[in-house]
Phi, psi and omega in degrees: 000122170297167162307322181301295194279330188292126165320150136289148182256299198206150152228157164255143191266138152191137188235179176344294159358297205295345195263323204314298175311336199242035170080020188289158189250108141324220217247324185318309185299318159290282200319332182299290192334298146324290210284311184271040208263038214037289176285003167259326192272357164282347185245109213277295182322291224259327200277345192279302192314292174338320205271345191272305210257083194266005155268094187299001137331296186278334179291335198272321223280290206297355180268344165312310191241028131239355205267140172321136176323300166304348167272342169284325174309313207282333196274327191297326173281296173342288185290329161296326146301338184273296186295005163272336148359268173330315179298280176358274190315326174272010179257346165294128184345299162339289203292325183263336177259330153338055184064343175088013185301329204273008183265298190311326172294355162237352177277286189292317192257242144031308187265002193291319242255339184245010176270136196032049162195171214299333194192123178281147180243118129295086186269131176235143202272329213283163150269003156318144188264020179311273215272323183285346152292288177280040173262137189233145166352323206261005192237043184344047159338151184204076166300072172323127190068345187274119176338190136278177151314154164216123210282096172220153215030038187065037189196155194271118207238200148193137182261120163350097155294169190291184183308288185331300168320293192313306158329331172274320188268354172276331181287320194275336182314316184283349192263010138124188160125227185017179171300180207281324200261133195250144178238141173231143205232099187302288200254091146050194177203131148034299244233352171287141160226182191283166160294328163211052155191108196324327212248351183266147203268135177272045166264141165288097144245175193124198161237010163215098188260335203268346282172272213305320179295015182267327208252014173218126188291343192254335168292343181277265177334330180294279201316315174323287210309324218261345145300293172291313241260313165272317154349321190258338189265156185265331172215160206227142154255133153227139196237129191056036195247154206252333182067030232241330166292150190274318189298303181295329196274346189292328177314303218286304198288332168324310225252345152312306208268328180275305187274340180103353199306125168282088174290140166233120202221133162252111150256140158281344181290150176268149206289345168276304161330268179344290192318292203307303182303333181292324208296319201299296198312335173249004173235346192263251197280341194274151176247094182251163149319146191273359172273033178297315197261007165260340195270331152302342182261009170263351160312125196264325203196138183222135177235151175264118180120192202239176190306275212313339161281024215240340180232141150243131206344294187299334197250159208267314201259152178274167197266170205291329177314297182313323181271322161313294190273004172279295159335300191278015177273334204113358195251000000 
């Protein structure tokens, strides 16, 4: 059986949660972030939206389509500083010398995702520089479609390609190359800029997310992929997702109900917590989707606690939770 036809054993999911142990900012935690930013506290307007509005999400959606140009610049630099922030903080020295967890989350977790099966898939919601810091030689990362790096101002940037390109690396992808493992970054990353204006930052934020990825080619091919990608896999981890998108959860649920797909969810919430948060995150006041109760009924596996319990850095065996949750994956 080729790669084009042969199943996935698992693919992964992973949102803010995952990053969290290795200094990633949750949704709270960024909005802290956004508000003390300069370009909010010059701005009477934006610093207001913030203290009224506490998902920084719904603040970036409505200052995008009704807010003054300039208010758009300003929020747009804001949230881009946070997430340099953000970066900053995860590369300290803790993380990285500290037992190797956040080295060890890609040695150790992460690369388990291309074992025994045609093509590890890794999907990630965050825009964090988390695996391209720690990912090591011996650990064959793969940013599909994504250029190399490029240094500019002294920090590592890459400009997106246009239709053409994607179209290509989208034709070549089932069809084997690249490293074992593709890590795909769903709504773009900090450090992206668009295809087509060199200078515009290629992140997906908001509350119609499902829109923005339409207007960048490579983001638009991710979600396709990430779609074929649960068609084919028999089982999907997700470790730190809010479940708050319409567009992803509509993926998980389609690819259940049509495909057989084994939902698997990591949380630090205990599952009655959790359950209440899905149902809330997904029917309640917020006009999020309604698919809090399909997504519970695919559910296969549920582990209580964050990534970093699941490996421990230094060592080839895993502590038993890990070896427990590897098993029900297929892995």
């Amino acid at each position: 059986m080729s790669i084009q036809q042969a199943p996935l054993k698992a693919v992964l999911l992973t949102g803010a949660g995952f990053s969290k142990p290795f200094g990633g900012y949750l949704a709270a935690e960024m909005w802290a972030a956004i508000l003390r930013q300069p370009q909010i506290r010059e701005s009477p307007a934006l610093r207001e939206r913030m203290l009224k509005e506490m998902n920084f999400e719904t603040v970036y959606e409505e200052v995008m389509t009704s807010a003054a140009p300039e208010e758009q610049a300003a929020l747009t630099e804001a949230v881009w500083r946070s997430y340099l922030q953000m970066h900053d903080e995860m590369r300290a020295e803790k993380y990285a010398d500290a037992g190797g967890i956040a080295y060890g989350v890609c040695q150790k977790f992460l690369a388990r995702f291309a074992m025994g099966q045609p093509k590890g898939l890794v999907f990630t919601l965050n825009q964090d520089l988390l695996v391209e810091t720690y990912r090591t030689v011996d650990v064959p990362f793969w940013l599909p479609g994504a250029p190399a790096y490029q240094r500019e101002d002294g920090r590592e940037t890459v400009t997106l390609p246009g239709a053409i390109l994607v179209q290509q690396h989208a034709t070549e992808f089932w069809r084997g190359g690249g490293a074992s493992l593709a890590y795909v970054k769903l709504h773009g990353s900090f450090n992206w800029r668009s295809s087509d204006e060199a200078r515009a930052r290629a992140m997906v934020i908001g509350t119609n997310k499902g829109k923005l990825l339409e207007t960048e080619p490579l983001l638009g091919w991710y979600l396709q992929l990430f779609e074929e990608a649960l068609q084919r896999a028999q089982a999907l981890l997700v470790i730190g997702y809010s479940f708050r998108d319409a567009h992803i959860n509509h993926v998980i649920v389609h690819a259940a109900k049509s495909g057989g797909l084994r939902v698997y969810i990591m949380s630090p919430q205990t599952p009655e917590d959790f359950r209440v948060h899905l149902v809330r995150a997904c029917g309640g006041p917020v006009p999020f989707p309604t698919d809090g109760d399909a997504i519970w009924e695919s559910l296969h596996g549920y582990y209580c606690g964050s990534v970093e319990h699941f490996y421990i850095a230094n060592q080839q065996a895993l502590p038993p939770r890990g070896k427990v949750l590897f098993s029900d994956l297929g892995l």
